[in-house]
VMD Tcl script that draws the C-alpha trace (Angstrom):
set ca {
  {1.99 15.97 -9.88}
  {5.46 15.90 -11.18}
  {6.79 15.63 -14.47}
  {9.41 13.20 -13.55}
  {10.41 10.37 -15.41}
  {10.94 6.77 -13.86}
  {14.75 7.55 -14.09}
  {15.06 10.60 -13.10}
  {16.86 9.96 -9.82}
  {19.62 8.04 -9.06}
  {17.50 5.60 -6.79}
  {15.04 4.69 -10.30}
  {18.13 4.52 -11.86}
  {19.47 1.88 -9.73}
  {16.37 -0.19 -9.43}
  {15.73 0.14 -13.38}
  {19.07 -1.60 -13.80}
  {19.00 -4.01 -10.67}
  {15.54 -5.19 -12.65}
  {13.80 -5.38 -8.98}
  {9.56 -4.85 -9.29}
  {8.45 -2.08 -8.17}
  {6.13 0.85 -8.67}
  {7.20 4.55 -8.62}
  {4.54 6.57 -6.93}
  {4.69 10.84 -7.60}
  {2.64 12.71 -4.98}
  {2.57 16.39 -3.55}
  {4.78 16.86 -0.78}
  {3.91 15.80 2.56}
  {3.77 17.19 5.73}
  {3.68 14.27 7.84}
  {4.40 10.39 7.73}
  {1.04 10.01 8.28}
  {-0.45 12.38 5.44}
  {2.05 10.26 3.09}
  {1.27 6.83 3.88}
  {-2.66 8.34 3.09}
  {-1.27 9.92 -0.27}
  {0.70 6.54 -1.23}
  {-2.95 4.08 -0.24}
  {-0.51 2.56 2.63}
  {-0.62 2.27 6.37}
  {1.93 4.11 8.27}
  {3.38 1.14 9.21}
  {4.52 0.15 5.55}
  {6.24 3.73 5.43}
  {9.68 2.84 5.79}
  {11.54 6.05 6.77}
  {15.83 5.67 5.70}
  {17.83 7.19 8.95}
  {21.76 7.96 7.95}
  {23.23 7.06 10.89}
  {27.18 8.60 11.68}
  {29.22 5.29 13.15}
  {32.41 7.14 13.69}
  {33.81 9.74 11.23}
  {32.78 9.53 7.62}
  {31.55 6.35 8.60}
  {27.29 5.82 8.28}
  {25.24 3.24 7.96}
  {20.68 3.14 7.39}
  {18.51 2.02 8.70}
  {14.80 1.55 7.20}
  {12.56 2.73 10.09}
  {8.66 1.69 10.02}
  {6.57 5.05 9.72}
  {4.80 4.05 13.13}
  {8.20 3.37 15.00}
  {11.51 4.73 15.86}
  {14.92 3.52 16.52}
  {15.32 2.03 19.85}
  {19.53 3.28 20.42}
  {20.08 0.65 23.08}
  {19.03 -2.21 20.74}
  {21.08 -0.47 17.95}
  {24.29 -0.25 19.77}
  {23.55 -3.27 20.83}
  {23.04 -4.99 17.55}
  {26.18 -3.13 15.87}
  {28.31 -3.84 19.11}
  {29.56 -0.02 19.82}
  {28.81 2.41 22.05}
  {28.01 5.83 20.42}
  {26.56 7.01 17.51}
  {24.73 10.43 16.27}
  {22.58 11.56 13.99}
  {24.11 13.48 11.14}
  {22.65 16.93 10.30}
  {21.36 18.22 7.26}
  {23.98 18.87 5.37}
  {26.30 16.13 6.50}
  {23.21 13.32 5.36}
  {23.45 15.25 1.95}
  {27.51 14.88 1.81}
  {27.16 11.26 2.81}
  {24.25 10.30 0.48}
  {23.53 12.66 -1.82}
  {20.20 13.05 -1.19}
  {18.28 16.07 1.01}
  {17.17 14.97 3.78}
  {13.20 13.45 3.43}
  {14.51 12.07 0.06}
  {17.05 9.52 1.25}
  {17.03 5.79 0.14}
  {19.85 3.35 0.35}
  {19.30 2.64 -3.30}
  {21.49 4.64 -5.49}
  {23.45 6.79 -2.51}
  {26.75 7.98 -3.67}
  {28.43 5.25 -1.54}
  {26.66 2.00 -0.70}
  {26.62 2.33 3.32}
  {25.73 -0.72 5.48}
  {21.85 -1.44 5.46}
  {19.94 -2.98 8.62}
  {16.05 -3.43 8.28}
  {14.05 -3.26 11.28}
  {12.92 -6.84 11.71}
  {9.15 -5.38 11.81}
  {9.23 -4.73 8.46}
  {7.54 -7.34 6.03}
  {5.53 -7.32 2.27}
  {5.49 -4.47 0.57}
  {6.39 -1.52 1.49}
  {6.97 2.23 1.15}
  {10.64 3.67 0.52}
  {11.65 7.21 -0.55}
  {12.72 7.47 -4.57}
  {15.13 9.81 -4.10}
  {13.59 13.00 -4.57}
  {10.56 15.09 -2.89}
  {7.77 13.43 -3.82}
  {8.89 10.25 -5.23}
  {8.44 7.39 -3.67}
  {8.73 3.26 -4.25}
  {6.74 0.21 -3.70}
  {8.53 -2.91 -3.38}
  {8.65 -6.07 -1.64}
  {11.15 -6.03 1.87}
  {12.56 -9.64 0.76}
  {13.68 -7.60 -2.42}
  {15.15 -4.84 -0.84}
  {17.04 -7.00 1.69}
  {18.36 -9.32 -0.70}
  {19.51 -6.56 -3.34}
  {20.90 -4.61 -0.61}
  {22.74 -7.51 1.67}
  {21.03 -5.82 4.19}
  {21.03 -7.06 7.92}
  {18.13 -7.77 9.67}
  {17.66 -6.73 13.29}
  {14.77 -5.79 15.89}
  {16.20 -1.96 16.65}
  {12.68 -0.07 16.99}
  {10.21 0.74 19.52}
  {6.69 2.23 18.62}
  {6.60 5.96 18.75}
  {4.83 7.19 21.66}
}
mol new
graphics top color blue
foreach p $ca { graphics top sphere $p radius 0.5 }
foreach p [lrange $ca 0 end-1] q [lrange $ca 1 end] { graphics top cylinder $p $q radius 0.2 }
display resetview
């Protein structure tokens, strides 16, 4: 267990002052989505995973990804109307967030990029907390609505 307090990250920090419910969860660190949705008492499917996604040049956006599901590109460029986009590595997700990659949230990233929720997602739910881990429960409607995020169907189930 960790000896983290509930505002110890920048995404608790956020939430604390946005006054949104939720529960902070502190766990060992996983190995797998699967071995954390166990550790958190959730299915995989309430596991929302954060991708950074580059746009263009120093230009991202998330997108909250159901443990059991990935994105679906074609219905993401779709959705967003363009016609390339990449996966930022490592250190480039830290630059544009903040957080290390496996700790990334929307809540509390050093600039508020564009949010779209996978239109799977529903109730409550599993996000990261910012650090290795942490992790939140809270409602989807509340996440959506706090974040202005867009909702979209751009998963498919993981093979």
């Amino acid at each position: 267990m960790s000896s983290q307090t509930p505002d110890s990250t920048p995404a608790l920090k956020v939430l604390a002052e946005l006054d949104l419910p939720h529960e902070v969860v502190i766990s060992e660190r996983a190995k797998d989505v699967e071995e954390a949705a166990q550790m958190r008492g959730i299915p995989v499917s309430a596991l929302i995973k954060t991708i950074v996604v580059r746009r263009d040049e120093g230009d991202y956006l998330f997108v909250l990804v159901p443990g059991d599901r990935g994105i679906d590109w074609a219905k993401l460029r779709g959705h967003l109307g363009i016609r390339r986009m990449t996966l930022p590595d490592a250190a480039e997700a830290l630059e544009a967030t903040g957080y290390e990659r496996g700790t990334i949230t929307p809540f509390g990233a050093i600039r508020p990029w564009p949010v779209i929720v996978d239109a799977s997602i529903e109730g409550t739910i599993s996000l990261g907390g910012g650090a290795h881990g942490t992790s939140i429960k809270i409602d989807t409607q509340d996440v959506i609505i706090s974040l202005s995020a867009d909702v979209a169907d751009v998963t498919k189930p993981l093979p």
